[in-house]
TIKOL-556484 format. One record per residue (C-alpha): residue number from 1; residue in three letters; chain; x, y negated, z. Coordinates in steps of 0.25 Angstrom, whole numbers, plus 5000, padded with zeros to 4 digits. Layout:
N
> NUM	ala	A	X	Y	Z
...
//
This chain:
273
> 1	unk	A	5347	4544	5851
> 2	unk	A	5359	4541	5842
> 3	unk	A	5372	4541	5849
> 4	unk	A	5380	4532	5846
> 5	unk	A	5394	4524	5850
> 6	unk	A	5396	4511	5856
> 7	unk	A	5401	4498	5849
> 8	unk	A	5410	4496	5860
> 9	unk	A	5414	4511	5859
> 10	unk	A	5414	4510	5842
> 11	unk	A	5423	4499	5843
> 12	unk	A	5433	4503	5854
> 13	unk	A	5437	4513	5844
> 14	unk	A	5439	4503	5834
> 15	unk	A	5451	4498	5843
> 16	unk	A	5461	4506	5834
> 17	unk	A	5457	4503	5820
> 18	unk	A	5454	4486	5824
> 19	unk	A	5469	4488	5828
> 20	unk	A	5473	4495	5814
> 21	unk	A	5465	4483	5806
> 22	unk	A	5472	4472	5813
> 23	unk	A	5485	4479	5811
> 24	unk	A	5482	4481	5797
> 25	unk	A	5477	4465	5795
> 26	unk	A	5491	4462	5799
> 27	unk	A	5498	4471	5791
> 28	unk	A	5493	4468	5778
> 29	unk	A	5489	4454	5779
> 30	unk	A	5500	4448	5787
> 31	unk	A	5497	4433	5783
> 32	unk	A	5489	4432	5773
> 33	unk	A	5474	4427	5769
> 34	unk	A	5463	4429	5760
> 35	unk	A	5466	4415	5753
> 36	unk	A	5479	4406	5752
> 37	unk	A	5471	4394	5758
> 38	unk	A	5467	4400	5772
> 39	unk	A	5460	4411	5777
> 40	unk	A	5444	4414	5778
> 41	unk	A	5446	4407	5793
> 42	unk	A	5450	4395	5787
> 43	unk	A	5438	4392	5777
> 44	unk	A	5429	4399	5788
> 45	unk	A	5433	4388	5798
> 46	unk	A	5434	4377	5787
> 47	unk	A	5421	4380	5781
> 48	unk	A	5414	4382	5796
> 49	unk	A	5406	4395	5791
> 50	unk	A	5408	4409	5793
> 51	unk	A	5402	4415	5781
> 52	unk	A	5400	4432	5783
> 53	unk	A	5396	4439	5771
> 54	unk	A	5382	4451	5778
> 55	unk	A	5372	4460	5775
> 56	unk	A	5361	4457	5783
> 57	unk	A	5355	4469	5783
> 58	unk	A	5359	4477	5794
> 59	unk	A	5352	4475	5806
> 60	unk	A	5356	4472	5819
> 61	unk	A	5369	4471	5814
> 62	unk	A	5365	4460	5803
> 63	unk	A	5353	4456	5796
> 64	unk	A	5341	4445	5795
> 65	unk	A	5332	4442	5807
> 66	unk	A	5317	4440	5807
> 67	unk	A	5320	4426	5807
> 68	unk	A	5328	4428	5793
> 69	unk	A	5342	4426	5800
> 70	unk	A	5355	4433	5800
> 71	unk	A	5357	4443	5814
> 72	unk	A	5362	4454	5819
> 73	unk	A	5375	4459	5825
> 74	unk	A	5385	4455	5814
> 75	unk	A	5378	4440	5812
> 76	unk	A	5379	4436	5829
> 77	unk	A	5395	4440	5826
> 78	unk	A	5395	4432	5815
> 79	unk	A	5388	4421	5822
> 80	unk	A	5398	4420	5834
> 81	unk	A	5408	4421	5824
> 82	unk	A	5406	4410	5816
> 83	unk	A	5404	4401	5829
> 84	unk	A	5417	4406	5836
> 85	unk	A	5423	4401	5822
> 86	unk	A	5416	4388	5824
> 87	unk	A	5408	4390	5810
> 88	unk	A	5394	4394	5804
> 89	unk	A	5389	4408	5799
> 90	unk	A	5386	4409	5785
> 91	unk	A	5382	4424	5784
> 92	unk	A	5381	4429	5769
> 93	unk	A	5369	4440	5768
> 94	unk	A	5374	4447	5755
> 95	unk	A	5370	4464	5751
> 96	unk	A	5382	4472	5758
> 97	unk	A	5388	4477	5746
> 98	unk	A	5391	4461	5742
> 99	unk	A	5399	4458	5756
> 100	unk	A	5413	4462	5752
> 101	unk	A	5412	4455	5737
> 102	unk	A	5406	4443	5744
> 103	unk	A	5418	4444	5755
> 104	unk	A	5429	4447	5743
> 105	unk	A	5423	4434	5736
> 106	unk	A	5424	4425	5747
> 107	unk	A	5409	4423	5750
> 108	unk	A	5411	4426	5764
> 109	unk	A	5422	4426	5775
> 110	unk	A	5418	4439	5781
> 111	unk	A	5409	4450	5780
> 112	unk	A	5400	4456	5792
> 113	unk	A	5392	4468	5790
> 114	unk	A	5400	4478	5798
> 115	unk	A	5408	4483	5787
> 116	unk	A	5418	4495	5790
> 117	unk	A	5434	4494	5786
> 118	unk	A	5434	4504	5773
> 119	unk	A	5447	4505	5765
> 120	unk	A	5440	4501	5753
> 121	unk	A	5434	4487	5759
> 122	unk	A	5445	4484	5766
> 123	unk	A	5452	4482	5752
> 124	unk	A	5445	4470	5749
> 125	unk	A	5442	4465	5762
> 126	unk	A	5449	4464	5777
> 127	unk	A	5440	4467	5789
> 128	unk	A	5438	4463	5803
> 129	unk	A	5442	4471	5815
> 130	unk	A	5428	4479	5819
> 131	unk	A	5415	4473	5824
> 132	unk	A	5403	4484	5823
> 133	unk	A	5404	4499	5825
> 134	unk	A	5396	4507	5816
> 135	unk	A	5389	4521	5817
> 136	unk	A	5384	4529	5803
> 137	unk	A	5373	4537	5807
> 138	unk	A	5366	4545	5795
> 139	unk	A	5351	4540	5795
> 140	unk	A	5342	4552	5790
> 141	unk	A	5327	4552	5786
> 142	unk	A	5317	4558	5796
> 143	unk	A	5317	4572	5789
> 144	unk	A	5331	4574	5791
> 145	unk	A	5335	4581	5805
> 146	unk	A	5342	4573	5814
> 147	unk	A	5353	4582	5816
> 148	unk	A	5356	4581	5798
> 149	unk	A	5371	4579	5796
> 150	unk	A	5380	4573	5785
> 151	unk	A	5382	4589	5780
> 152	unk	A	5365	4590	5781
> 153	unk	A	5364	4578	5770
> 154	unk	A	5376	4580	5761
> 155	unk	A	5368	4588	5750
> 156	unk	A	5365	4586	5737
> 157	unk	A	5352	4576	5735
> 158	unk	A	5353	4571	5749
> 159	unk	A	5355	4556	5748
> 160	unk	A	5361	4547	5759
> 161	unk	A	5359	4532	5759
> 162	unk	A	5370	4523	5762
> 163	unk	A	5373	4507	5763
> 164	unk	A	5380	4501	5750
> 165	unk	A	5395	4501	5750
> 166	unk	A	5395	4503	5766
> 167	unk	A	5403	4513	5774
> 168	unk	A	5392	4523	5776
> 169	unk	A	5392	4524	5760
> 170	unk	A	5406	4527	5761
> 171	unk	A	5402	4537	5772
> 172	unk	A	5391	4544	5765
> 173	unk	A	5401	4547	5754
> 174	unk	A	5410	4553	5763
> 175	unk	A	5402	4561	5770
> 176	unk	A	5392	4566	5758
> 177	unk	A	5398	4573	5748
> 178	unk	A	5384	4578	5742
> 179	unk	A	5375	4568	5747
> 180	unk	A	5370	4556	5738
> 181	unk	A	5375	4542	5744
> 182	unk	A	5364	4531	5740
> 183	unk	A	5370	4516	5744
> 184	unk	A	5359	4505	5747
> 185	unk	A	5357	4495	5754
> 186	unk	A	5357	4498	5768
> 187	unk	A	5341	4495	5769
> 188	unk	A	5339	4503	5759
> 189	unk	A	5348	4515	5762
> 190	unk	A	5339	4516	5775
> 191	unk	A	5325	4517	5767
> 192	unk	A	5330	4528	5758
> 193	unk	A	5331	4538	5770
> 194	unk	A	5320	4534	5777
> 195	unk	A	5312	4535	5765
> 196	unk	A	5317	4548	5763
> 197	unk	A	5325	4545	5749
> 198	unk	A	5337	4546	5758
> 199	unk	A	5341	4558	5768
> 200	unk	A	5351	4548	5775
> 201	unk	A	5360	4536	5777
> 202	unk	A	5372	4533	5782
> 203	unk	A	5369	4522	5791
> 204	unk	A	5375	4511	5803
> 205	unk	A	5369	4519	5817
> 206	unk	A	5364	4505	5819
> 207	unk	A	5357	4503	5806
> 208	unk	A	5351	4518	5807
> 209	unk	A	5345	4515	5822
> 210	unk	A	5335	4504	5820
> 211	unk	A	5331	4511	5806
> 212	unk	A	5327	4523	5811
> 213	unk	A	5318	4518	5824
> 214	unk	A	5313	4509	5812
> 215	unk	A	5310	4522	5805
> 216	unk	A	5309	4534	5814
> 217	unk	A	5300	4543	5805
> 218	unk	A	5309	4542	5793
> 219	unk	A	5323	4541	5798
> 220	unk	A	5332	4546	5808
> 221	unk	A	5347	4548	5810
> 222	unk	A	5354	4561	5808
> 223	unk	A	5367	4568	5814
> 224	unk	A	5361	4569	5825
> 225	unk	A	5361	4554	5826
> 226	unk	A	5376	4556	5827
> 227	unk	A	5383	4542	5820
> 228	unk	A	5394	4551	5809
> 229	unk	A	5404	4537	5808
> 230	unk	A	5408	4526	5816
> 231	unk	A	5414	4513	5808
> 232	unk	A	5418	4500	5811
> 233	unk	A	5410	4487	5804
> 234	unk	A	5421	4476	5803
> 235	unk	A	5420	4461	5796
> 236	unk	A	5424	4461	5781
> 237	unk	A	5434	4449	5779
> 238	unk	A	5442	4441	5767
> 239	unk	A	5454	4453	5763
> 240	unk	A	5467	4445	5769
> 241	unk	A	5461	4436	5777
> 242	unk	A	5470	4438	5790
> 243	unk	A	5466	4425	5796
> 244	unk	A	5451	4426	5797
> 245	unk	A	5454	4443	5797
> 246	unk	A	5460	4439	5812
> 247	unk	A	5452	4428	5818
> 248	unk	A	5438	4438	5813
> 249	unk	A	5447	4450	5822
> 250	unk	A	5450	4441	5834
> 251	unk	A	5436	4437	5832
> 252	unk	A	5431	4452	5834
> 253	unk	A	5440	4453	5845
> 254	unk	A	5438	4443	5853
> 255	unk	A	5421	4447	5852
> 256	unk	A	5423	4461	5855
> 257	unk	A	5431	4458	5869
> 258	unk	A	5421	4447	5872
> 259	unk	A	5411	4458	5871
> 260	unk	A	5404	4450	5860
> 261	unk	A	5403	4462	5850
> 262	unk	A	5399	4473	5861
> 263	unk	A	5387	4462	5865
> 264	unk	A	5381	4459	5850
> 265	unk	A	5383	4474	5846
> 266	unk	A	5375	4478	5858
> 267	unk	A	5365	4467	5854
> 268	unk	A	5363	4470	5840
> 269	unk	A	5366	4484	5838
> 270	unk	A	5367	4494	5848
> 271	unk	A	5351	4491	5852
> 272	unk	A	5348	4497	5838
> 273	unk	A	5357	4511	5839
//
């Protein structure tokens, strides 16, 4: 059994760094908005839809049912969003790599699909306070001993799979110096280690879980089943929006201390860890 740490626990911690981004939102964009005429709230209201910019491809935290619709953790959010808001949900399935471009373009007025706060996104755009605890969790394939480490895969030839332009990508090029790093689509990142063109990926503990009893004989996870990295999953929002960057914030807030996000986390995605 992989052991692994609460959301409610995950998020506790976060207190200290939720405080730092608000304190930083005010210090750098004390007043200001995205546009000259108003602020993403504005047209969100004027319009009467929310449009979020996903990837539905990660399930349970977002993806198509069997009845062709969009569910999942992420989406029931969204949903009671859009109706605290008083508006419509217009959700946006685009490729992961094209949900910041799209965002930047104004084709969306959010993003959801867990990002993490990096430096280097947060030059383009601002994100919410945080909404989803991640654990990494290398996924090996079934030849490899359970107890393989970072250090036992960082050799010449070994390749390790990892999700287009997401933080484990970043990860793995920290942590594997000799290692060759493969970026695909997170389906695809899967299927070459369980097809054995891969050794391992570097993966969401939720993602890893139901993929492996999916396909016990070929993969399995390794360290021990120890999670390596803990990050937070935030929403991606217009860069100097202060308006909608505070309603989305006391939004998250006022759901967290209802116990709103401790229920649908517990719905959607502890069941599968």
């Amino acid at each position: 059994m992989t052991k692994r740490t609460t959301r409610r626990g995950i998020l506790a911690g976060a207190t200290a760094l939720v405080a730092a981004s608000a304190l930083l939102t005010g210090c750098t964009a004390a007043g200001g908005d995205t546009a000259a005429g108003g602020s993403t709230l504005d047209d969100i209201l004027d319009s009467g839809k929310l449009t979020v910019g996903m990837t539905l491809q990660f399930e349970p935290q977002m993806y198509i049912d069997d009845d062709g619709n969009p569910a999942g953790y992420d989406v029931e959010l969204l949903d009671l969003m859009a109706a605290d808001l008083g508006v419509d949900l217009d959700i946006q399935d685009q490729e992961f790599e094209a949900l910041i471009p799209g965002l930047i373009a104004d084709q969306f007025d959010m993003i959801s699909v867990g990002l993490v706060n990096t430096p280097e996104r947060a030059k383009t755009v601002w994100f919410s306070d945080p909404y989803v605890p991640y654990n990494q969790v290398l996924l090996g394939n079934a030849d490899l001993p359970a107890d393989t480490t970072i250090a036992d895969l960082d050799t010449e030839g070994t390749v390790i799979t990892v999700l287009t332009g997401s933080t484990a990508a970043e990860l793995a090029k920290r942590s594997f110096q000799k290692a060759t790093i493969t970026e695909l689509d997170q389906d695809a990142a899967l299927l070459e280690v369980s097809s054995g063109r891969a050794a391992a990926s570097i993966v969401e503990e939720y993602l890893a879980g139901p993929y492996v009893d999916a396909n016990p004989d070929t993969v399995h996870l390794l360290n021990s089943g120890e999670a390596f990295a803990t990050q937070f999953g935030a929403y991606a929002l217009p860069y100097g929006d202060t308006e909608w960057k505070t309603w989305v914030d006391n939004w998250l807030a006022y759901r967290t201390a209802d116990g709103t996000l401790d229920a649908l986390y517990r719905k959607w995605i502890e069941p599968t860890l």
